[in-house]
N, C-alpha and C positions, 0 to 999 in steps of 0.2 A: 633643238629646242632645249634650254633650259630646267633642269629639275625645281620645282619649288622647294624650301626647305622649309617645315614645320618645327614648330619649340612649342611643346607642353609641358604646362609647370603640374607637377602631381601633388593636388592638393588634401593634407589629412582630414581623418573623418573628423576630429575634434581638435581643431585646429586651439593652438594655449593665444591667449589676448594679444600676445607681444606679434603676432604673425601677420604679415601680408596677403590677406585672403585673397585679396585682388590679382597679386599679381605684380613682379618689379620689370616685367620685359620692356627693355631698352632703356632703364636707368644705366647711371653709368657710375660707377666705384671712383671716384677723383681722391681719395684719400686712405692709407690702409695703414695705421699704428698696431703696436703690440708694445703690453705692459706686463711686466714679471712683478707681481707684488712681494714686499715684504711679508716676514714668517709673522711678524708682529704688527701688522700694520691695521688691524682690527681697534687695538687695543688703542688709536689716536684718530680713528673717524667710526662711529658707535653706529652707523648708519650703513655700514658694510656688512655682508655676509663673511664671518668668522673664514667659512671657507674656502672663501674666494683667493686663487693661486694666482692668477693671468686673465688677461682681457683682449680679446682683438676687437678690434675697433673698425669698421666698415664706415668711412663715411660717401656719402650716397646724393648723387644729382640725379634729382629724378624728376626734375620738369619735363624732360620729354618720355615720360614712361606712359607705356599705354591705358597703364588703371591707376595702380598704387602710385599716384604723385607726389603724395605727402611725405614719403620716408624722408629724412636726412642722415640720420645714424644707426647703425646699427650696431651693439654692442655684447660678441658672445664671452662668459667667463668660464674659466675654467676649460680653456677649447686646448684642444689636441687638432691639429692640423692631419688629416690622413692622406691627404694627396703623397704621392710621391714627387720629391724635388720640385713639387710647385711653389714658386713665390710670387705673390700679390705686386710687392714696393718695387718701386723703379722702372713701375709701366706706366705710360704715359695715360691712358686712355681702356677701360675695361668696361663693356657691356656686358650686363646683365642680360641671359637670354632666356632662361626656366629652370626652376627648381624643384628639388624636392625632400623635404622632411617627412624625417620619420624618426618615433620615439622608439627607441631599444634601452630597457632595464632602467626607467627611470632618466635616464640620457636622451640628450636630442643628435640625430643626424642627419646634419642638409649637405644636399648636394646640388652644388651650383655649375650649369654650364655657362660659361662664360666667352667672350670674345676680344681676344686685343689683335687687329688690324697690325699693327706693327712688329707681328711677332707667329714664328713659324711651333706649334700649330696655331692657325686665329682661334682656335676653338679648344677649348679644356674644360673637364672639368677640376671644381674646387670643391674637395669634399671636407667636413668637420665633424669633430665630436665638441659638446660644451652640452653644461648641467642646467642652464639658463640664459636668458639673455632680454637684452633692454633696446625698444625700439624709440628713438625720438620723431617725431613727426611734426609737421607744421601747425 
């Protein structure tokens, strides 16, 4: 007989506005940029945080998600990637399976376990550090 496998996402006690209270399981990552901002680059969009280094960019299909439908993007700055040798690009197809955030020092850290089918393990996770982040939604 087959084992079931369970995914919980650990949700914070005081979750910040930009978060997913719901829930992303079984959205799927169809898109994954990264941007190195200029040292200067404040000083020609006045609408930027001064401190903003870098951006990774989540973009997010989540019609078939089992709560949180609405995401489309997710946008962390300032992120340090902590996975080791994990990369996002050049996978065809990434499910979202549970996550979980937690603030350390003023920082945010999620960790996302994830699934691409095409790929030996199916299952990883993706962990991050970033100071904020912007979520678009429907």
């Amino acid at each position: 007989m087959a084992k079931a496998r369970t995914f919980q996402t650990e949700y914070p006690e005081n979750p910040p506005d930009w978060y997913w209270e719901s829930g992303l399981h079984d959205a799927c990552i169809i898109g994954v940029e990264t941007y190195e901002f200029p040292f200067d680059y404040n000083k020609y969009a006045a609408q930027k945080n001064q401190y903003d280094q870098n951006m990774l960019l989540l973009k997010i299909d989540a019609k078939g998600a089992m709560f949180d439908f609405r995401v489309k993007e997710i946008r962390f700055f300032n992120c340090k990637i902590l996975s080791e040798s994990m990369e996002l690009t050049g996978r065809k197809k990434i499910w979202w399976l549970a996550d979980k955030l937690t603030e350390v020092n003023g920082r945010y850290e999620l960790d996302i376990l994830l699934e691409d089918v095409d790929s030996y393990p199916e299952q990883f996770h993706f962990k991050l550090r970033f100071d904020r982040a912007e979520v678009d939604r429907k």
